[in-house]
N, C-alpha and C positions, 0 to 999 in steps of 0.2 A: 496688550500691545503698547498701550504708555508707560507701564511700569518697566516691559522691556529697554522701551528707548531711554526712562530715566535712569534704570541701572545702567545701558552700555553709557551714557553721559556723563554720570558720577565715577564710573569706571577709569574714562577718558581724563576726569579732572584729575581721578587718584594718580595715571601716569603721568599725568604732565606737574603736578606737583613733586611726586618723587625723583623726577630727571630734574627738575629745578633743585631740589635737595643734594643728589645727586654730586649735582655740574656744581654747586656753590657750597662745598664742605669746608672750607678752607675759612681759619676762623681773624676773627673781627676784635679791634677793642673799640666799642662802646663807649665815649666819653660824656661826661654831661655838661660841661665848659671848653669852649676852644685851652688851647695851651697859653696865647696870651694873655686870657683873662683868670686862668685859674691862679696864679701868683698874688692877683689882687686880692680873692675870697678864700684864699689860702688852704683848698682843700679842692681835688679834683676828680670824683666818681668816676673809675673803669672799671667795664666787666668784658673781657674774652667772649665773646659768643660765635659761634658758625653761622657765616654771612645768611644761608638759607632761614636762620630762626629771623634774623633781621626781617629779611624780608617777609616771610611768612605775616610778624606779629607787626609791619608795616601796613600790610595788606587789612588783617581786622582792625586794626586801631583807625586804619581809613572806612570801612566800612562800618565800625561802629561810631564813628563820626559822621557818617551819611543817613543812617539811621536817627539818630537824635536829631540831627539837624530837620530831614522829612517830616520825625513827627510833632517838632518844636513848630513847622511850617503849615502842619496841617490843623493845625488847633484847632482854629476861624473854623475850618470846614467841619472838624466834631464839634465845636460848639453851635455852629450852627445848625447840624442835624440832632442835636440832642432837645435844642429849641422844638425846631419842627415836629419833632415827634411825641414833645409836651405836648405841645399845641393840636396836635391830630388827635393824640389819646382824651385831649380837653374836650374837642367837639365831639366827637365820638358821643362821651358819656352827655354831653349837651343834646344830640341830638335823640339820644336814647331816653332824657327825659324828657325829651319833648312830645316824643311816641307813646311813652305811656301816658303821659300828661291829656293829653289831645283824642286816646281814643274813645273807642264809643260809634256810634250813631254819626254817619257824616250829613246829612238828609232831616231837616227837622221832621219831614213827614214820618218816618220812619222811628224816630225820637218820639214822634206821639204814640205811633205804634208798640213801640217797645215799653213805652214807662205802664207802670202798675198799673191795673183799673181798677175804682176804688168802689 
């Protein structure tokens, strides 16, 4: 049933990307300086592209700027689960040699009973 709904989903995004493709064919020049300031650095980068590519490689460029930026955010919270889970693995084996440490006989009465008779 979910696999259904995420292919008709992904389906749904493939049209609506390609009608955006589509409707914005019609092509771009890309500069990399306004035109007042390119006289001063004396060299002005254009490339023609079809507005659609714009947009599209606007869309990841933001998205993989959302992505770094969350996991640049979330640091604190892995390093502090990375901590905790030292620290739980720490007691664990603490508490494990505490158990073999300790056991035995809880009862001394029982401790006279159990030890060797000579």
């Amino acid at each position: 049933m979910f696999k259904l709904l995420r292919l008709l989903f992904l389906g749904a995004i493939a049209l609506i990307l390609i009608a955006v493709a589509l409707a914005n064919r019609s092509v771009v020049t890309l500069q990399l300086l306004p035109d007042e300031i390119a006289p001063y650095v004396g060299s002005n980068w254009s490339l023609p592209v079809p507005l659609f590519l714009v947009i599209f490689a606007s869309i990841l460029v933001g998205l993989l700027i959302g992505f770094v930026w969350e996991w640049l955010r979330e640091y604190k919270i892995r390093s502090t689960a990375v901590k905790a889970t030292r620290k739980a693995q720490y007691l664990e084996k603490e508490v494990d040699r505490l158990k073999t440490r300790t056991q035995g006989p809880k009862d001394e009465v029982l401790a006279l009973l159990d030890a060797p008779s000579r």
